[in-house]
KEKE-3310 file (N, C-alpha, C; in steps of 0.2 Angstrom, whole numbers, plus 5000, padded with zeros to 4 digits):
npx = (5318:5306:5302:5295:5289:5280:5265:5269:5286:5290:5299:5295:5297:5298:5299:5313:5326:5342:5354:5349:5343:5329:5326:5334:5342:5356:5360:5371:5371:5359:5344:5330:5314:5301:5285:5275:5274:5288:5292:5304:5314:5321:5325:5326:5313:5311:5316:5317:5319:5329:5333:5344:5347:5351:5351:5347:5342:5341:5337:5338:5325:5332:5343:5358:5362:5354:5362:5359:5362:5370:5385:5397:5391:5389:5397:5407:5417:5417:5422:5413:5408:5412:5419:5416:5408:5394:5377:5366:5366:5376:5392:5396:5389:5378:5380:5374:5365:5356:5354:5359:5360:5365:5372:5383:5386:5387:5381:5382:5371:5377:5376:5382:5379:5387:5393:5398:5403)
npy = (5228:5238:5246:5261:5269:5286:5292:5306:5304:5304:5295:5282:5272:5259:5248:5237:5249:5252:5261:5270:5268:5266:5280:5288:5297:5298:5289:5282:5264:5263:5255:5250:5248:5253:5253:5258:5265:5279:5296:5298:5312:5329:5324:5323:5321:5304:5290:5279:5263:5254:5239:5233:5222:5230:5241:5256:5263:5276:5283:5300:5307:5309:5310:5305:5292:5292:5284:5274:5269:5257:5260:5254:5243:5250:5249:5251:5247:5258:5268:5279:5277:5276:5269:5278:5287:5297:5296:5298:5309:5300:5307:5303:5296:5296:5290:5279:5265:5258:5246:5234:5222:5214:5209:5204:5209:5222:5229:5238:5241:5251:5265:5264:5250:5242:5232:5235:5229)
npz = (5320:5309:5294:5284:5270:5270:5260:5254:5257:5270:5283:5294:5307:5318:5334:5338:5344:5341:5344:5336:5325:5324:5329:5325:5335:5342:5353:5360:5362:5366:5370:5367:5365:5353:5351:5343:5327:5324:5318:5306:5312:5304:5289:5272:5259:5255:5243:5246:5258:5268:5280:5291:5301:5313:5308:5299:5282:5272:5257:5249:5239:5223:5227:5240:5252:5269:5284:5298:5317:5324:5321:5319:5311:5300:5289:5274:5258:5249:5257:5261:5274:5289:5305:5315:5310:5314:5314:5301:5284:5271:5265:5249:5243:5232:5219:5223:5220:5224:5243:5253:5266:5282:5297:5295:5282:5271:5256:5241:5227:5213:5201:5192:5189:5196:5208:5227:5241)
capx = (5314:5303:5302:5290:5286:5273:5264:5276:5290:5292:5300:5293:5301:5297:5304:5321:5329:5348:5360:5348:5339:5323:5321:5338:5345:5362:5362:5373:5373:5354:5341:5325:5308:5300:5281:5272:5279:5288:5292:5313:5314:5326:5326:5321:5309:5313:5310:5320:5323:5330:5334:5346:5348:5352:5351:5342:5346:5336:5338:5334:5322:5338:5352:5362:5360:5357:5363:5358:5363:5376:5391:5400:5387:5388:5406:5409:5420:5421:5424:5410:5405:5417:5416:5418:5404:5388:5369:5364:5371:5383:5394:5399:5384:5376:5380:5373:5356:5354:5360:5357:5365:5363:5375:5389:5391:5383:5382:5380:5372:5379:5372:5385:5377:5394:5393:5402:5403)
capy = (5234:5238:5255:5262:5278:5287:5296:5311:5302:5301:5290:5279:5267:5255:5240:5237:5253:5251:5267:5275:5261:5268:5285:5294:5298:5296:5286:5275:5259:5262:5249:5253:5246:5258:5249:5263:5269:5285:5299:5301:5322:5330:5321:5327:5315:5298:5285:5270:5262:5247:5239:5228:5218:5236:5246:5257:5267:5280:5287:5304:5308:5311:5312:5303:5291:5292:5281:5277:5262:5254:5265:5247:5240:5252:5251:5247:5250:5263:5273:5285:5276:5274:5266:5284:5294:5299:5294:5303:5308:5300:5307:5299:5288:5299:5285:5272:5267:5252:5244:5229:5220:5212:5211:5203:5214:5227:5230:5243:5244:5258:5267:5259:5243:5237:5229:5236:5226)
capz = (5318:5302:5292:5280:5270:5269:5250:5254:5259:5277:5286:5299:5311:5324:5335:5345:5343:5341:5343:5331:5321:5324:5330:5323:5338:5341:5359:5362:5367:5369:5366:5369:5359:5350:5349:5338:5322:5326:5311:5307:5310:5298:5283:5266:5257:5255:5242:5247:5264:5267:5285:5293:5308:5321:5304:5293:5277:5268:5251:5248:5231:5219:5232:5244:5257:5276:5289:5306:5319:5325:5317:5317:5306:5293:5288:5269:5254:5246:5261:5263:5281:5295:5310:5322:5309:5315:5310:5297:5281:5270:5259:5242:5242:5228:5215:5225:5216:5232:5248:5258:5272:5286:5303:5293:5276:5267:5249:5238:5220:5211:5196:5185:5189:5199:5217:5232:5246)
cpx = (5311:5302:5297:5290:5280:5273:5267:5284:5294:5295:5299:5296:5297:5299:5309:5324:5337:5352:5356:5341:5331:5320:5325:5342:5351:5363:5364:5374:5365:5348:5333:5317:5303:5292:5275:5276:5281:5293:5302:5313:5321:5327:5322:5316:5313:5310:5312:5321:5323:5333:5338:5346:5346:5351:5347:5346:5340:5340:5334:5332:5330:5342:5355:5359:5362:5357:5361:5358:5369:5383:5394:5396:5386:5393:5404:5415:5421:5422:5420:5406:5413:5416:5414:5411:5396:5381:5369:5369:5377:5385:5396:5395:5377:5373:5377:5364:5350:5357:5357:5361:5364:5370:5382:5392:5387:5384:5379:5378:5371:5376:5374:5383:5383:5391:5401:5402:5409)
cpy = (5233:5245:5253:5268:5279:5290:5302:5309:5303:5297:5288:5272:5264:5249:5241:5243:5252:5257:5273:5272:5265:5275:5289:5295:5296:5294:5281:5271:5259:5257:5249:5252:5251:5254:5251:5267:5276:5289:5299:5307:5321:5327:5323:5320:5310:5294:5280:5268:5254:5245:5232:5226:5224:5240:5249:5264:5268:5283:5292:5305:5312:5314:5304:5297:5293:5286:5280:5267:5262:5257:5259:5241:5241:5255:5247:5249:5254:5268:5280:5283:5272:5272:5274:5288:5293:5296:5301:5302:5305:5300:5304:5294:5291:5294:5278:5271:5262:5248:5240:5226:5220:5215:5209:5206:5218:5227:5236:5243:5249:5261:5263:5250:5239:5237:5233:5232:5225)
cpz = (5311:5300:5287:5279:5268:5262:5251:5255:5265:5278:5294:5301:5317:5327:5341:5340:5344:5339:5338:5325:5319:5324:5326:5324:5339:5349:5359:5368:5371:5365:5370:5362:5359:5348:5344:5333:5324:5319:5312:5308:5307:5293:5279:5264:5254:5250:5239:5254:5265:5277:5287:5297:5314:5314:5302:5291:5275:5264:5251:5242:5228:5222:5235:5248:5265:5280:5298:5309:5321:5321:5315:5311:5300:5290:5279:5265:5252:5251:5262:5271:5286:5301:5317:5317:5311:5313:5308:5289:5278:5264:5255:5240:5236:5221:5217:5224:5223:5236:5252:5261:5277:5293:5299:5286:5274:5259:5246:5228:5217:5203:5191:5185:5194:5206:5220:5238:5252)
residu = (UNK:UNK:UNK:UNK:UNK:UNK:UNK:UNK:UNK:UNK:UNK:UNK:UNK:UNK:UNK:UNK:UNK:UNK:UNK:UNK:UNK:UNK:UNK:UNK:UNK:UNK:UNK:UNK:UNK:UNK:UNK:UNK:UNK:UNK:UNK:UNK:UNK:UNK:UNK:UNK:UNK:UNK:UNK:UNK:UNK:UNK:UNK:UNK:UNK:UNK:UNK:UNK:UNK:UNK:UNK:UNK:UNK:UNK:UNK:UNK:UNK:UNK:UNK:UNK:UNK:UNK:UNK:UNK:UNK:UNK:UNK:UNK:UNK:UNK:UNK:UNK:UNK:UNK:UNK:UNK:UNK:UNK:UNK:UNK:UNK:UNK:UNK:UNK:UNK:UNK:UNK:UNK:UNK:UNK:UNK:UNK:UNK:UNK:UNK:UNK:UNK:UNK:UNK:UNK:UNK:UNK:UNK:UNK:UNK:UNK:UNK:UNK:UNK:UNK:UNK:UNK:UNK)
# end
């Protein structure tokens, strides 16, 4: 799948939809190609997203990140993603200035310049 925001910071997705990847939604175990960009709803403005293998993550303007995908995909260190929590939201990820990661790790770099992984 591929993301993109727009000059307000939207977010747009499209592609193989995986548990959420694309639209949001929290279906699982659904896998469904998505072949025109569709808007994420509920999200404040965004302006960072980064996208994995089945994932995608958004930064919101001077907050938090959101997740969405595969729950098992976006498991990491410091404990603010668990394998059972939802798309959307996650807390403790305030400090996290960026994040990449594929099917096999994630990473986090945090304000303080240090790596999570």
């Amino acid at each position: 799948h591929a993301c993109a925001l727009d000059g307000e910071g939207a977010l747009f997705c499209w592609g193989q939809d995986f548990d959420g990847s694309v639209t949001g939604a929290m279906n699982r175990n659904a896998r469904v190609n998505h072949p025109v960009p569709l808007r994420f709803p509920n999200l404040p403005p965004i302006d960072r997203v980064t996208i994995g293998s089945h994932t995608t993550w958004a930064h919101a303007k001077g907050g938090a990140w959101y997740a969405f995908g595969p729950s098992n995909d976006r498991v990491f260190t410091f404990g603010a993603v668990t394998s059972d929590r939802p798309n959307g939201l996650v807390p403790g990820t305030e400090h996290v200035r960026d994040i990449v990661g594929t099917d096999e790790f994630l990473c986090a770099l945090n304000d303080d310049r240090s790596v999570s992984c």
